[in-house]
C-alpha positions in Angstrom: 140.6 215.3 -57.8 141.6 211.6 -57.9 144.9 213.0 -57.1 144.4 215.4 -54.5 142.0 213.4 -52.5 145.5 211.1 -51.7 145.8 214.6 -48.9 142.7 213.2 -47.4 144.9 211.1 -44.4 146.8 214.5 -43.7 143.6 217.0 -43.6 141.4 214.3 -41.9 142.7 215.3 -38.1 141.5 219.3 -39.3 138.6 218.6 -41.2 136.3 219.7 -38.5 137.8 223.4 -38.7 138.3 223.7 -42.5 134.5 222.5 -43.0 133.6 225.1 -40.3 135.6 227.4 -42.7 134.5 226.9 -46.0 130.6 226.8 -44.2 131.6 230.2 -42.9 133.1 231.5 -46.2 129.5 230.3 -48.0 127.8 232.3 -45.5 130.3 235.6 -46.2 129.7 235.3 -49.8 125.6 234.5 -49.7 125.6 237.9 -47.3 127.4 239.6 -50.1 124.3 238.7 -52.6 121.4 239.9 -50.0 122.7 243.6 -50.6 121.4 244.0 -54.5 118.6 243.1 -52.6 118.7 246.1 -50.3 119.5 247.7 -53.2 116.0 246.3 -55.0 114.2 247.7 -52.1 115.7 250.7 -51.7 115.0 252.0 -55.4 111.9 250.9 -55.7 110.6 252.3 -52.4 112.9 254.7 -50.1 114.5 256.1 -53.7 110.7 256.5 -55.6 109.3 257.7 -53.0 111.6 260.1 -51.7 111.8 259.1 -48.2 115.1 260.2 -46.6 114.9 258.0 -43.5 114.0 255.6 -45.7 117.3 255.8 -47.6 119.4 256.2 -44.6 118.1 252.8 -43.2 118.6 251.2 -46.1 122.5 252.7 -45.8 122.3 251.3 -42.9 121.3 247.6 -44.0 124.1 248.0 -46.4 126.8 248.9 -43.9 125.5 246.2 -41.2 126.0 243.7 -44.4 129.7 244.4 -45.0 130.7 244.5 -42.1 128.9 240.8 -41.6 131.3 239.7 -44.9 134.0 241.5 -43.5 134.4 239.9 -39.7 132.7 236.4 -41.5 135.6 236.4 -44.1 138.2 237.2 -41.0 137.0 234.0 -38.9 137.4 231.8 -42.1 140.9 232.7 -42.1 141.7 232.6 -38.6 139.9 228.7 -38.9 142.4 227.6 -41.5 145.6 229.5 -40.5 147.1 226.8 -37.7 145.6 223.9 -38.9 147.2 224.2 -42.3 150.5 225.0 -40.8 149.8 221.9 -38.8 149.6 219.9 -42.1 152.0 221.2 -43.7 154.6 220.7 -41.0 153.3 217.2 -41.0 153.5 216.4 -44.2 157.6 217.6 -44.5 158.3 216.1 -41.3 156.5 213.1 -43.0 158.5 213.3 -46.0 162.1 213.8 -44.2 161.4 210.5 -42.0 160.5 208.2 -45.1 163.4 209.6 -46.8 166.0 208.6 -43.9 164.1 205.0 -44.2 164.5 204.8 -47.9 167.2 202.4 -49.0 170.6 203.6 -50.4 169.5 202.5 -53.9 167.0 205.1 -54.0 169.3 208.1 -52.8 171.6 206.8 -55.5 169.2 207.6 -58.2 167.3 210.6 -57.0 169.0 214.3 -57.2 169.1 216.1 -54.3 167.9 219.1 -55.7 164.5 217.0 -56.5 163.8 216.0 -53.5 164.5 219.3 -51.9 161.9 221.0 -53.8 159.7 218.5 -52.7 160.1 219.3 -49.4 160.1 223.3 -49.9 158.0 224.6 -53.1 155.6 221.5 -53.4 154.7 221.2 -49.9 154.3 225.3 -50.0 151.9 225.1 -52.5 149.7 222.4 -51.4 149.4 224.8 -47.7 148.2 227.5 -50.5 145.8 225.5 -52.0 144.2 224.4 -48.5 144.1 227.8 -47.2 142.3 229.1 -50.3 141.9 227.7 -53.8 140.2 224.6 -51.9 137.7 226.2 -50.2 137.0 229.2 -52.3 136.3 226.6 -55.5 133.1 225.4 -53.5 132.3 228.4 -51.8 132.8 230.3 -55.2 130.9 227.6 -57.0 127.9 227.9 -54.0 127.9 231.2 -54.9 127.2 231.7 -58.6 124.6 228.6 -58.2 122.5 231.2 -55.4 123.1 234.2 -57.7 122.4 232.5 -60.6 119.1 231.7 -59.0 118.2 234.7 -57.6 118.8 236.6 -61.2 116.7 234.2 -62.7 113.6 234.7 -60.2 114.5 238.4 -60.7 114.2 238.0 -64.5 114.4 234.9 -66.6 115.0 236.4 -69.9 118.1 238.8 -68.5 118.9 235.5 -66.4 119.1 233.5 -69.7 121.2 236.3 -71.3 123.6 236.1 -68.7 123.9 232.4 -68.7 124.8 232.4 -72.2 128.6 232.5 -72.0 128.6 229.8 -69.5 129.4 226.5 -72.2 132.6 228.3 -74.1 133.9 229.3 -70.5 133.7 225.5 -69.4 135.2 224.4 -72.8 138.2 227.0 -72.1 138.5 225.9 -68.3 139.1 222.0 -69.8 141.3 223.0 -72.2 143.2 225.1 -69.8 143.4 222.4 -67.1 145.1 219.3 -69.4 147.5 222.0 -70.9 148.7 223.8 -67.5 148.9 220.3 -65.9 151.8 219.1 -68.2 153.3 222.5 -67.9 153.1 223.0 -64.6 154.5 219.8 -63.7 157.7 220.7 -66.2 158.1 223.8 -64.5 158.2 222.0 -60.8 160.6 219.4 -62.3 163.2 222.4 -63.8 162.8 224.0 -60.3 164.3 220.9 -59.3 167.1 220.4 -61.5 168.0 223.9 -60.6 167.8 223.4 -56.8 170.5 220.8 -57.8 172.8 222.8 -59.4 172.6 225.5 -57.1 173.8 222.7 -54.6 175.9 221.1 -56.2 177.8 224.4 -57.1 177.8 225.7 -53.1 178.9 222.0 -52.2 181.8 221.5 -55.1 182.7 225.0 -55.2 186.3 224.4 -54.6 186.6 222.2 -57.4 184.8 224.7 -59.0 187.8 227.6 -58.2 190.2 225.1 -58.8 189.6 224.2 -62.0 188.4 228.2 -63.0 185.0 226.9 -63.9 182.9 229.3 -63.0 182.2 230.4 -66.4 180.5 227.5 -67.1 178.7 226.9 -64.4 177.4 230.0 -64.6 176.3 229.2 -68.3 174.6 225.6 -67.3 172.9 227.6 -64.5 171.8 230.6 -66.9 170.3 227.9 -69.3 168.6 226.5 -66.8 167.3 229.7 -65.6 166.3 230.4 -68.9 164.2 227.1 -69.3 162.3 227.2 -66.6 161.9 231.2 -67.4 159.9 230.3 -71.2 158.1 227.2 -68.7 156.9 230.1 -66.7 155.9 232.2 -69.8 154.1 229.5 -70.9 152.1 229.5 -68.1 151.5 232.9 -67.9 150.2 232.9 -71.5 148.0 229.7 -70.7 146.4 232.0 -67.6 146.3 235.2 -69.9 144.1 233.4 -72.6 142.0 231.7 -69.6 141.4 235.0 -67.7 140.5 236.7 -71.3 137.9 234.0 -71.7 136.5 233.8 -68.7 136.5 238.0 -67.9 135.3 239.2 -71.4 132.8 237.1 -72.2 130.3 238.0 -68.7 131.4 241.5 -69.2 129.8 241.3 -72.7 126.9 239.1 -71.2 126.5 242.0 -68.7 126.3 244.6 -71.3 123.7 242.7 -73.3 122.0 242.4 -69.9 121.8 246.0 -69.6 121.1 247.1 -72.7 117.8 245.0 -72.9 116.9 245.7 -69.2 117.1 249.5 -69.9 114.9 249.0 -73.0 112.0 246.9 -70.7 112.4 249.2 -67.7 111.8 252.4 -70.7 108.7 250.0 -71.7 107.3 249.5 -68.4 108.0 245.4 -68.5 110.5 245.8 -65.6 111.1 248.1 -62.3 114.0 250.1 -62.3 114.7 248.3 -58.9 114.4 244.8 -60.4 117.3 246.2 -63.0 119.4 247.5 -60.8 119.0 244.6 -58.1 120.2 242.2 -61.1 122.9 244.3 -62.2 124.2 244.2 -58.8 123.7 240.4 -58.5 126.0 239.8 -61.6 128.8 242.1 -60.8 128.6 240.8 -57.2 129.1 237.4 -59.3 132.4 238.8 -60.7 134.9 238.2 -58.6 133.8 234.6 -57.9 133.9 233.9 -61.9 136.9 235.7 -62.8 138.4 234.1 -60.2 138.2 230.8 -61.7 141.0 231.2 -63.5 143.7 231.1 -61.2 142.4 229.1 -58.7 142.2 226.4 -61.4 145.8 227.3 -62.0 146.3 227.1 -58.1 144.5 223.5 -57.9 146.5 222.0 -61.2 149.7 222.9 -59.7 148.5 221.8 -56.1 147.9 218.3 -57.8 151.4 218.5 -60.1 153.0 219.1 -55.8 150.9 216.2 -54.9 151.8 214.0 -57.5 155.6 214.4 -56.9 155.2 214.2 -52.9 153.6 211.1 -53.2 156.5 209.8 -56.2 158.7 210.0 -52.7 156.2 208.4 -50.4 154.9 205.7 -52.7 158.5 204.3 -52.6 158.8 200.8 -50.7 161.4 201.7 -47.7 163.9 199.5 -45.7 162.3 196.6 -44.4 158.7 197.2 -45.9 156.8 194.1 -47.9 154.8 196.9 -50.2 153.7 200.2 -50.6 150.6 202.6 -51.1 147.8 202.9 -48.8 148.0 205.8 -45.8 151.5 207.6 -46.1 151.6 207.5 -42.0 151.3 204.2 -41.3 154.2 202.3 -39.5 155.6 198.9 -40.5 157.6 196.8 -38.6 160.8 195.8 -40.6 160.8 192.5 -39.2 158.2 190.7 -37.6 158.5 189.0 -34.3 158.4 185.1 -34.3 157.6 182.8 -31.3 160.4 180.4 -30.5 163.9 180.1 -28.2 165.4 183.5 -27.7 167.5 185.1 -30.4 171.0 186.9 -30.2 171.1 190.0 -28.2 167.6 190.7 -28.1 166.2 189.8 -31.8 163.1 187.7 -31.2 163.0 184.2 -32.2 165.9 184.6 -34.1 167.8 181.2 -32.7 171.4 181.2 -32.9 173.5 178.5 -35.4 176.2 176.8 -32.9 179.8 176.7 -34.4 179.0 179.4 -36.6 180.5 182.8 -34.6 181.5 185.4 -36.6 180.6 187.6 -39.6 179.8 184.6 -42.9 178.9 185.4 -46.1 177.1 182.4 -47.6 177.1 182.3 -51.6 176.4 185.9 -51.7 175.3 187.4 -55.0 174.7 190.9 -55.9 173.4 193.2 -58.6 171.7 196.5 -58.6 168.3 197.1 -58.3 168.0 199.2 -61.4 171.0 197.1 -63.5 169.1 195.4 -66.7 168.0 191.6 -66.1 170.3 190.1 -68.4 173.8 192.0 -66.6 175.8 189.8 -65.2 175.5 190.2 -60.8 178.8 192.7 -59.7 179.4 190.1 -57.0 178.6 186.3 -57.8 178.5 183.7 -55.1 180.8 185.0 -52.0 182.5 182.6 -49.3 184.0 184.4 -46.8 184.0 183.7 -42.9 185.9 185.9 -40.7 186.5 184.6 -37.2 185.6 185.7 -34.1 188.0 188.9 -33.0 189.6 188.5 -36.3 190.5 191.3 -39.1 190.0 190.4 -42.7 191.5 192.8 -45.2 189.3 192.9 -48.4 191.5 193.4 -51.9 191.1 193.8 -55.3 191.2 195.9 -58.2 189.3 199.3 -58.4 185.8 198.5 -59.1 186.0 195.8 -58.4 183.1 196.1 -56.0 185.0 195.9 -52.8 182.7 198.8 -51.3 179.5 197.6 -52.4 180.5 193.9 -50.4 181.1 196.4 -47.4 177.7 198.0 -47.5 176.0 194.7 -47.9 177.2 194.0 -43.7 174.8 196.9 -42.5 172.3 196.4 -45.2 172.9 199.5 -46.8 172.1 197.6 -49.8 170.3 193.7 -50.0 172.1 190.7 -51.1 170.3 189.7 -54.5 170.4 185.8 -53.4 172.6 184.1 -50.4 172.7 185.2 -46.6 174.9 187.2 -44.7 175.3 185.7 -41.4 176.4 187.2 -37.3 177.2 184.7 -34.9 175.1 182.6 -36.9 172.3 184.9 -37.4 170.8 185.8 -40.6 171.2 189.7 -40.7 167.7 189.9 -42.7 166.2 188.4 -39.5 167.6 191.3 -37.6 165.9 194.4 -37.3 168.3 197.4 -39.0 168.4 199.2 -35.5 170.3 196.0 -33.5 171.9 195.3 -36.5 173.2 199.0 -37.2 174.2 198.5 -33.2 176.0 195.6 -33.6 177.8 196.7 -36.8 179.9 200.1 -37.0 181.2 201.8 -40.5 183.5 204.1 -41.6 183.8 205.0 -45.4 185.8 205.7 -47.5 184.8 209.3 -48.1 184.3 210.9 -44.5 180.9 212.6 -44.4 180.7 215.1 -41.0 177.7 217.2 -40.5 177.4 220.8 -39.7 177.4 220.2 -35.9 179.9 220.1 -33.0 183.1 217.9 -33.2 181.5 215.6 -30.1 178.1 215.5 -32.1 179.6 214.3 -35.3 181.0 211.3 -33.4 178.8 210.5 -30.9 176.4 209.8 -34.1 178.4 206.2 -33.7 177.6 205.6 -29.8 174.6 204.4 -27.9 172.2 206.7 -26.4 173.6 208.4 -23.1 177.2 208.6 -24.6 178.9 211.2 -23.1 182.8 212.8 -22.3 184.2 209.6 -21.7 183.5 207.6 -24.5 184.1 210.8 -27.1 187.5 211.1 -25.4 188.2 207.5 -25.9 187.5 207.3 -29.4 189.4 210.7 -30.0 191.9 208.9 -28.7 192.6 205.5 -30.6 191.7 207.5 -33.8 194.5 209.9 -33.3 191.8 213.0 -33.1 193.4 214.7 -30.0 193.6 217.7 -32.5 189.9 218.4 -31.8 190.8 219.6 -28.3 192.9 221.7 -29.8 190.1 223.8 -31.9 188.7 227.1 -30.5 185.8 225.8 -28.5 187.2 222.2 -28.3 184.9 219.6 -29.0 182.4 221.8 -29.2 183.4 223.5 -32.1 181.3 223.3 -35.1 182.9 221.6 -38.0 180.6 223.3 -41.2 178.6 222.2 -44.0 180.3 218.5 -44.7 183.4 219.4 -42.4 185.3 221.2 -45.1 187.1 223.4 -42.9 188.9 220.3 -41.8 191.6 218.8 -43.7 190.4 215.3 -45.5 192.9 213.7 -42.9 190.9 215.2 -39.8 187.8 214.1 -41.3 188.9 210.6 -42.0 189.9 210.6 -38.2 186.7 212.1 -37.0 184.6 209.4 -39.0 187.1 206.4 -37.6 186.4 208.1 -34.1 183.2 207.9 -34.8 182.8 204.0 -35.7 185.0 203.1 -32.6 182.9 205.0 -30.4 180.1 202.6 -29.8 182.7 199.3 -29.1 180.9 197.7 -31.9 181.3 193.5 -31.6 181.7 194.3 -35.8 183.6 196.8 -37.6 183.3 197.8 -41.4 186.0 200.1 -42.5 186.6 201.3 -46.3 189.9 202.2 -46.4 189.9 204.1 -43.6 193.4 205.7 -43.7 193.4 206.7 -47.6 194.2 210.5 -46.3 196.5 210.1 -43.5 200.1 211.3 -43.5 202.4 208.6 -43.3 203.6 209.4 -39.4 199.7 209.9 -37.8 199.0 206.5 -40.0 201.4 204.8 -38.3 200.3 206.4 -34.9 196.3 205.1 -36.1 197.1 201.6 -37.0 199.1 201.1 -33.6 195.5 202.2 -32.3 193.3 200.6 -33.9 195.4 197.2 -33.7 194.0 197.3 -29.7 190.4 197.8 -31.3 190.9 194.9 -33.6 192.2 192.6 -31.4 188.7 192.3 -29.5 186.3 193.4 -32.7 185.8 191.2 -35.6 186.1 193.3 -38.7 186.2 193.4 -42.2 188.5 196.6 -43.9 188.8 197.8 -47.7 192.8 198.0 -48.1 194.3 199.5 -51.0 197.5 200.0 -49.1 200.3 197.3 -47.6 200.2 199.0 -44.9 196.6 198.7 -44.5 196.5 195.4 -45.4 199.3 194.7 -42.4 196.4 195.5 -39.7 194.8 192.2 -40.7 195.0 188.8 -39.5 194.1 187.4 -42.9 194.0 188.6 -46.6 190.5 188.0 -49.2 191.1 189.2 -52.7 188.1 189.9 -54.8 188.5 189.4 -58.3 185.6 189.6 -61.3 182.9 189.2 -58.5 184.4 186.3 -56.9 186.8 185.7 -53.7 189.6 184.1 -55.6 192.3 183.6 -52.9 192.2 183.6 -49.1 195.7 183.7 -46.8 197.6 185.9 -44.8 199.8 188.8 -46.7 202.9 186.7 -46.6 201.0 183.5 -48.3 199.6 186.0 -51.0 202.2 187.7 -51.8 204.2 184.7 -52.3 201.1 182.3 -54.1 199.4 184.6 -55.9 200.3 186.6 -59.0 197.5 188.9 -59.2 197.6 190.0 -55.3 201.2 190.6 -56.0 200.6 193.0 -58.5 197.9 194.8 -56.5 200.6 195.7 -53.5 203.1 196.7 -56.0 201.4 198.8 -57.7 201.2 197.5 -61.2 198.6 197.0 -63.6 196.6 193.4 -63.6 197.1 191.1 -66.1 193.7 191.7 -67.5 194.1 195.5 -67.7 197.0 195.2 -69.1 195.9 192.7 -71.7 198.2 189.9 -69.9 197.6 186.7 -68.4 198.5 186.4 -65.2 201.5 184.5 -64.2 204.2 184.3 -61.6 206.0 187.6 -60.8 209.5 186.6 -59.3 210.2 188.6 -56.6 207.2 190.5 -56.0 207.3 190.2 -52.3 210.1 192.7 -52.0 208.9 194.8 -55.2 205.6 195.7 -52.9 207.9 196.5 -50.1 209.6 199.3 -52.1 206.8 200.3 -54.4 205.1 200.9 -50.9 208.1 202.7 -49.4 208.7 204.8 -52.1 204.9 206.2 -52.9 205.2 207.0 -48.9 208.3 209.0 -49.7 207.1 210.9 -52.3 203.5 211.5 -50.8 204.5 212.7 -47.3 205.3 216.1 -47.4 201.9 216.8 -49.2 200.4 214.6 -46.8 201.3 216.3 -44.0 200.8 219.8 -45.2 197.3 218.9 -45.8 196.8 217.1 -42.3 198.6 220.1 -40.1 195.9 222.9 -41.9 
């Protein structure tokens, strides 16, 4: 209960309706128990006496009655049927808002099969168990109380015979609920992991061909399968012992019942109405005991959904202090402060003269779920970038080149230091000016399954429209989306797979130019482009550059040849800043990165001067662009 009550802020708007329901549903099942009571009457006066009108009005009573249960029962549904759609669309539109506020970290560590279920299964069953188990545990409960008590002023002694299976049932429903809890909750988890392969297979499934795995996917999904499978037979065993309890002992309680009722109605102690109005009382009590069962079942798993709903919710998201308390309250992520006027809009946010441009200020940073004693992946980072100027970012893979990218848009926090715009601490920002000010493009281009002009207006202001889309078409070399059978408008599929990785590398550059950003973020933003429509891109985006201050991953000379100035990271530090030409010449371990050899510490070297490494870079870069352009441009030209 301590767990479902946490629904309370969602059913709170409907309450009025669903008490009006379960009130109704009480009434339904008390006018179920008045007809052993027609029943009474009947045989003990109509029945003995032999009165056929009598009989035939009593029919009548009885008919009246079920149809009363009948239309009563109808009205409870029709009370709860929109509401509870209501909730539940609520609750998953809810859920899908806190999960687009939740930081990157969190995404990183959560399958997407998890939190898919979440939003499908879990929030299916908690609509099922406010429709029905909900309510019919208290009506049903209401119910054997007032037919307990009217068998009991019927007869005390059947009463007491009747009310002697009643402690072993409650020690079985106990029992059953702290065992079906922790299965229930293994069995939402496995549907889980298995939403996530099933996913992962549709998404991968290329790699999948390619490699002829299919074999053993199918295998990894078949044991998956079969987990959940013996999870489900455990439950079903759990619910088959319950249901034997709970539906064999009244039934032998009943027979008891009637055996000594018969024997007192033989002596003359009891009316043969009085025995059959009891009788009917206790199998009208049935259904509402036998059906304690499953709707036990029902509530355990309804509080398993709700306990992994609120695991998502109860996360702290971007720009929150703390968590808990009502799942649909709104916090600002940055509070306003009185004072001169900030930098395009951010209030009381002054601006620091003399320092324009993107800064990073001793920046340090480690993982939110690395252990305490690991040393930070990025340790106290100096780096300014001017004012319309291009800063190429190199280094060795992993070493954490991307991650210094996604701390500019607060994808992820700095662990200690400040990153600084125009002099403005980006924590003091709210994300929505400073995901305005500040465009990306990754590495790995993500497109959605929407219209070419969709996927990159996602980058411009509201009220984009033709002209800008064309634009950044345009610089980012994307003209071929014209070219596609309904133009722009032609949808690109699930992750833009029937584009070639150069047209989606395109499409997401288009897309981070779109907005005229005053800073630009790119990740190596030509990794997948032929050697020609590179070319053609760079000569592009050098007239972006030249009035945007930006910061790009470069893995590539060529890359690296967009940029005013050169920042190579090395073992979490910037270790050398200077143009290409200065590196090149200066530094040994830059020299090595553009000509394509290993480091001196992969290698198991120490680094020194490499004579002549200038022009080694130039022909290690011409030759890989040799060798790689046919591919390249058989894969672009699909």
């Amino acid at each position: 209960m301590r767990t479902l009550l946490r629904l309370w802020p969602y059913v709170r708007p409907v309450r009025v309706r669903l008490f009006t329901a379960a009130f109704v549903a009480v009434l339904a099942s008390c006018t179920g128990l008045v007809i052993p009571l027609v029943l009474k009457w009947m045989v003990d006066g109509p029945v003995a006496d032999r009165d056929p009108a009598g009989v035939w009005l009593g029919a009548l009573y009885l008919l009246l009655l079920g149809v009363a249960e009948a239309v009563l029962f109808g009205i409870r549904r029709w009370l709860v049927a929109r509401p509870l759609s209501h909730v539940e669309a609520e609750m998953r539109a809810d859920l899908y808002r806190h999960l687009q506020r939740l930081p990157v970290a969190f995404h990183d560590r959560w399958a997407s099969g998890q939190l898919l279920s979440r939003g499908t299964t879990d929030l299916m069953l908690l609509r099922m168990f406010l429709a029905f188990p909900l309510t019919f545990l208290f009506v049903n409960g209401v119910t054997i109380l007032v037919g307990l008590v009217i068998m009991l002023m019927q007869d005390w002694v059947l009463g007491l015979v009747i009310l002697g299976p009643a402690v072993p049932v409650m020690w079985t429903c106990v029992v059953f609920e702290r065992r079906y809890a922790e299965v229930a909750r293994r069995a939402q988890d496995q549907v889980g992991d298995l939403t996530t392969v099933v996913e992962e297979s549709v998404l991968g499934i290329r790699i999948i061909k390619g490699f002829g795995r299919h074999r053993s996917q199918a295998r990894a999904f078949r044991d998956l399968a079969g987990r959940l499978r013996g999870t489900e037979l455990r439950k079903a065993r759990l619910l088959a012992v319950i249901w034997a309890v709970i539906v064999a002992l009244p039934e032998v309680a009943i027979g008891a019942a009637l055996v000594l009722g018969a024997v007192r109605v033989a002596d003359g102690e009891l009316s043969a109405g009085t025995l059959v109005a009891f009788l009917s009382t206790a199998l009208a009590l049935r259904w509402p005991v036998d059906s304690i069962g499953f709707l036990l079942a029902m509530s355990q798993e309804a509080a398993t959904a709700t306990e992994r709903y609120f695991e998502v919710m109860d996360e702290v998201p971007e720009g929150r202090r703390g968590g808990g308390g009502d799942p649909r309250a709104r916090v600002p992520e940055a509070p306003e402060v009185q004072g001169a006027p900030g930098v395009r809009g951010t209030p009381g946010v002054p601006e620091v003269p003399g320092e324009r441009g993107l800064r990073f200020e001793d920046v340090s940073f480690r993982y939110p779920d690395a252990p305490p004693d690991s040393p930070p992946l990025l340790s106290h980072i100096d780096l300014h970038i001017r004012p319309g100027e291009s800063m190429a970012l190199v280094g060795a893979t992993g070493s954490g080149k991307t991650t210094l990218t996604a701390l500019v848009p607060r994808l992820h926090e700095v662990t200690s230091g400040r990153i600084t715009l125009d002099g403005v601490d980006i924590t003091a920002m709210s994300r929505e000016e400073l995901r305005t000010r500040v465009a990306v493009a990754f590495e790995d281009p993500t497109l959605f399954s929407a219209s070419v002009g969709e996927n990159v207006l996602m980058g411009a202001p509201d009220g984009a429209g033709k002209p800008e889309l064309d634009r950044a078409l345009a610089i980012a070399r994307a003209d071929f989306a014209h070219a596609l059978p309904q133009g722009t408008d032609t949808r690109v599929g699930e992750q833009g797979l029937s584009l070639s990785g150069g047209q989606r590398q395109r499409l997401a550059l288009a897309r981070a130019v779109v907005g005229r950003p005053e800073f630009l973020v790119l990740d190596d933003p030509l990794s997948a482009l032929d050697v020609h429509t590179e070319a053609a891109v760079e000569a592009a985006l050098r007239r972006v550059l030249a009035d945007t201050t930006a910061l790009i991953v470069a893995h590539r000379p060529s890359t690296v040849l967009l940029a005013d100035r050169v920042a190579l990271l090395s073992g979490g530090r910037i270790t050398a800043v200077g143009t290409h030409q200065q590196l090149l010449r200066d530094n040994a371990e830059y020299a090595r990165l553009m000509s394509g050899e290993e480091s001196g510490d992969e290698a198991g070297e120490e680094a020194g001067p490499v004579p002549g490494a200038q022009p080694r870079a130039k022909s290690c870069a011409k030759s890989r662009a040799k060798s790689g352009e046919q591919s390249r441009e058989q894969e672009d030209s699909r």
